[in-house]
C-alpha positions as CSV (number, residue, x, y, z in Angstrom):
1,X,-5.4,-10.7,-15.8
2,X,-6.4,-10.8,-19.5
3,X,-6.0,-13.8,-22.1
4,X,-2.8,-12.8,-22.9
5,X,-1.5,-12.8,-19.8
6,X,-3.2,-15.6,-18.6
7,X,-1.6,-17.1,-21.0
8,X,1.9,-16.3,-20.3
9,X,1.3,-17.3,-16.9
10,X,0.3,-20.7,-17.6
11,X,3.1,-21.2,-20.0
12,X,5.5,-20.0,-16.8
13,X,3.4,-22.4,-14.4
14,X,2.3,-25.0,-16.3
15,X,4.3,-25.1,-19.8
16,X,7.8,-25.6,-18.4
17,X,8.9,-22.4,-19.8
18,X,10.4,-20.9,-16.5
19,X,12.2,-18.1,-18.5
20,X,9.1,-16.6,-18.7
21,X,9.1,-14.9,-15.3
22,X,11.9,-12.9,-16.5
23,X,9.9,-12.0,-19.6
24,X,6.8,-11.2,-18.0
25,X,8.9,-8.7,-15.2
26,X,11.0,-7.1,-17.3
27,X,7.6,-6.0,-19.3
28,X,6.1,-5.0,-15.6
29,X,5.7,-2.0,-14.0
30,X,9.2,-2.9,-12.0
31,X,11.2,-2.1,-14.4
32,X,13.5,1.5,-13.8
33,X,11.5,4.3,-13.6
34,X,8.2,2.6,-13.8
35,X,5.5,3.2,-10.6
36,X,6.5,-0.2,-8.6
37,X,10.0,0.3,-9.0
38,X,10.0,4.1,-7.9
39,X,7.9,2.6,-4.9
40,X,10.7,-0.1,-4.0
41,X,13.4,2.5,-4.4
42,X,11.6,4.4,-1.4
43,X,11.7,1.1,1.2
44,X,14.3,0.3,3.8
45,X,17.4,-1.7,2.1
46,X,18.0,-4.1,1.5
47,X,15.2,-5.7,-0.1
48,X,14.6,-9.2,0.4
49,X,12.2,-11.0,-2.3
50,X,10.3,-14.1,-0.3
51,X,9.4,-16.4,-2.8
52,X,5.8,-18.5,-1.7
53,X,7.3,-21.7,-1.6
54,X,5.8,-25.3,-3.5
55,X,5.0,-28.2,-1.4
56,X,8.1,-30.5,-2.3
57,X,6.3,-33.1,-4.7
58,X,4.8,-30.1,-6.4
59,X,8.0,-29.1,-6.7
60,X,9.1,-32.2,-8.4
61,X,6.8,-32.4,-10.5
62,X,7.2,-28.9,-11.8
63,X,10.8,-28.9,-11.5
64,X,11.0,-25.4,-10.3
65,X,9.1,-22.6,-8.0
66,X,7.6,-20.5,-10.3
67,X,7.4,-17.5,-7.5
68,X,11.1,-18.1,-6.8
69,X,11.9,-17.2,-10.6
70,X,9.9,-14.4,-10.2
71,X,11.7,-13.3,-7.2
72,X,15.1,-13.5,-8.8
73,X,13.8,-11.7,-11.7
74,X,12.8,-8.8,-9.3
75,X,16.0,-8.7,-7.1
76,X,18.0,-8.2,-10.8
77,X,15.6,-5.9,-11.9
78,X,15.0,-4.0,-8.9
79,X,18.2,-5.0,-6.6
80,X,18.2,-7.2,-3.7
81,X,18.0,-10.5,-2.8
82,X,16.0,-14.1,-3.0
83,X,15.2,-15.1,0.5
84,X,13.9,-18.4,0.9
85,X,12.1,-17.4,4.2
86,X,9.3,-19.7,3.9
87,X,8.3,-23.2,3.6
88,X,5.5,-25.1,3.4
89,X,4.2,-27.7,5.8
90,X,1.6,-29.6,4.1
91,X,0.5,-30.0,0.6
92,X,-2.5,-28.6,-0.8
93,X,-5.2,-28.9,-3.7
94,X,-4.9,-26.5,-6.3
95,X,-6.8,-23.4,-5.8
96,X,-7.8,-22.6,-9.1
97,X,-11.3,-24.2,-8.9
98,X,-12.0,-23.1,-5.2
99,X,-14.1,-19.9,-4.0
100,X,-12.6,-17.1,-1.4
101,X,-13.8,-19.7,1.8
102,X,-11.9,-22.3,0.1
103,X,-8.9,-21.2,-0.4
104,X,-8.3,-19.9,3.1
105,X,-9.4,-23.3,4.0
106,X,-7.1,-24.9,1.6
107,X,-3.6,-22.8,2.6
108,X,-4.4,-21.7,6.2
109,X,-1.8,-23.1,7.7
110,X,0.4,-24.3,5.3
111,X,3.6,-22.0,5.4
112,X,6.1,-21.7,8.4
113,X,9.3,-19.8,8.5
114,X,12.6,-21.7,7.9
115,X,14.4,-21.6,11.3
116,X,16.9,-18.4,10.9
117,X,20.1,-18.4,12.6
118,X,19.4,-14.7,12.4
119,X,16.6,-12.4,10.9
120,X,18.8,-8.6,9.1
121,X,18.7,-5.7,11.3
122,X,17.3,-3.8,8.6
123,X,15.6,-4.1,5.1
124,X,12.4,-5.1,3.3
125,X,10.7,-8.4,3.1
126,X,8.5,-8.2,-0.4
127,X,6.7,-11.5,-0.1
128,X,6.4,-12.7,-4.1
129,X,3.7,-14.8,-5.4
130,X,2.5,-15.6,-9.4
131,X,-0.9,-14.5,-8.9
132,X,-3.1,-12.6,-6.5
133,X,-6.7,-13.9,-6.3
134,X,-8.2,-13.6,-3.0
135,X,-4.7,-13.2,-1.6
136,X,-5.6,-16.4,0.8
137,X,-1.8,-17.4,0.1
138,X,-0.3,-14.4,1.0
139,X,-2.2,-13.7,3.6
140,X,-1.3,-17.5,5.1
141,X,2.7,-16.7,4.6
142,X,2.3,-13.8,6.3
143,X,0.3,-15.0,9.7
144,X,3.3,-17.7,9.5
145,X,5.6,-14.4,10.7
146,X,4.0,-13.8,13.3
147,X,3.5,-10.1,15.4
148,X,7.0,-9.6,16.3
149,X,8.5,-10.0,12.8
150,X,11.1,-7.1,12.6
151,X,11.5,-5.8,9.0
152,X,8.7,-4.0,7.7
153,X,6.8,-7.0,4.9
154,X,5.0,-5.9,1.8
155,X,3.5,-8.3,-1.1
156,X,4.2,-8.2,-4.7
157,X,2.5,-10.7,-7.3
158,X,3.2,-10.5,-10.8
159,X,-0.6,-10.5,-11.8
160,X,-4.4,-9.5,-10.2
161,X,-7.0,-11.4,-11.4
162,X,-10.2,-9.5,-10.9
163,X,-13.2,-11.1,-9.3
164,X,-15.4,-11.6,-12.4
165,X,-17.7,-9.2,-10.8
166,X,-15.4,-6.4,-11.0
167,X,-14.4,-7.6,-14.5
168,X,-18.5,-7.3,-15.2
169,X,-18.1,-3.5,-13.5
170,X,-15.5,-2.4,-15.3
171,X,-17.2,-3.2,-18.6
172,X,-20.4,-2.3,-17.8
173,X,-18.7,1.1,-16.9
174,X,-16.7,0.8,-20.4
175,X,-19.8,0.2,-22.1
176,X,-21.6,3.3,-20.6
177,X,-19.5,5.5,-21.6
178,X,-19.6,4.1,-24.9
179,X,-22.8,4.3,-25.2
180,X,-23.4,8.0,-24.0
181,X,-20.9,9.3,-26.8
């Protein structure tokens, strides 16, 4: 995650400019003939985008799931389907300001499945959430499946944010190299 993108993302999230999931995916690598959408074309069909769901009163105030825009914009962009497979059970503090520890903490616990009247024989659940940090959300959604989930389940989040020690690595690498020239 750069400026810019950060950026984008908290217009999406935080500006009420929802249309900006489609933006920001049809600039992604998901787009036809680009590395994630080559990898999608390869899983079992139909795919089945899993938006991380809002608590309801953060839903409210947002007026809208940012995740679930960016799981529609996927299914157009990729083909298949929004799948509202989660929900969550309590609400949360925001996880921007907490470490790694905290945010398992914060979200463990805090997704169940929506009773099914039946799970597809076959497909591909893509989990879809904003913004992968420490991937404490994801990894909460997915302990909320269970072991004997069926379909095959991979994640998919519009951004990484690097630790800031990686982001320190990566230009201290940059820098090296400059350096050496």
């Amino acid at each position: 995650m750069r400026p810019l993108t950060r950026n984008l993302i908290h217009a999406l999230k935080y500006r009420s400019i929802p249309g900006m999931a489609t933006y920001m995916v049809k600039r992604s690598c998901a787009m036809k003939g680009l590395a994630v959408h080559q990898e999608m074309a390869l899983l079992p069909k139909p795919l089945y985008f899993v938006p991380i769901p809002l608590h309801p009163a953060r839903l409210r105030e947002r007026g809208y799931n940012q995740a679930e825009k960016i799981a529609g914009a996927l299914a157009s962009a990729c083909g298949g389907r929004v799948w509202r497979l989660f929900r969550r059970k309590t609400f949360v503090v925001s996880q921007t300001k907490l470490s790694k520890e905290g945010r398992e903490w914060n979200v463990a616990g805090a997704f169940e499945m929506v009773p099914q009247k039946r799970i597809p024989a076959c497909g591909t659940v893509i989990v879809v959430d904003d913004v992968y940090t420490t991937g404490a959300t994801t990894t909460s959604c997915l302990g909320a499946l269970g072991n004997d989930f069926p379909l095959p389940v991979k994640v998919c989040t519009l951004l990484y944010d690097e630790p800031a020690t990686a982001a320190a690595d990566f230009a201290a690498d940059n820098r090296t190299a400059w350096d050496s020239l």
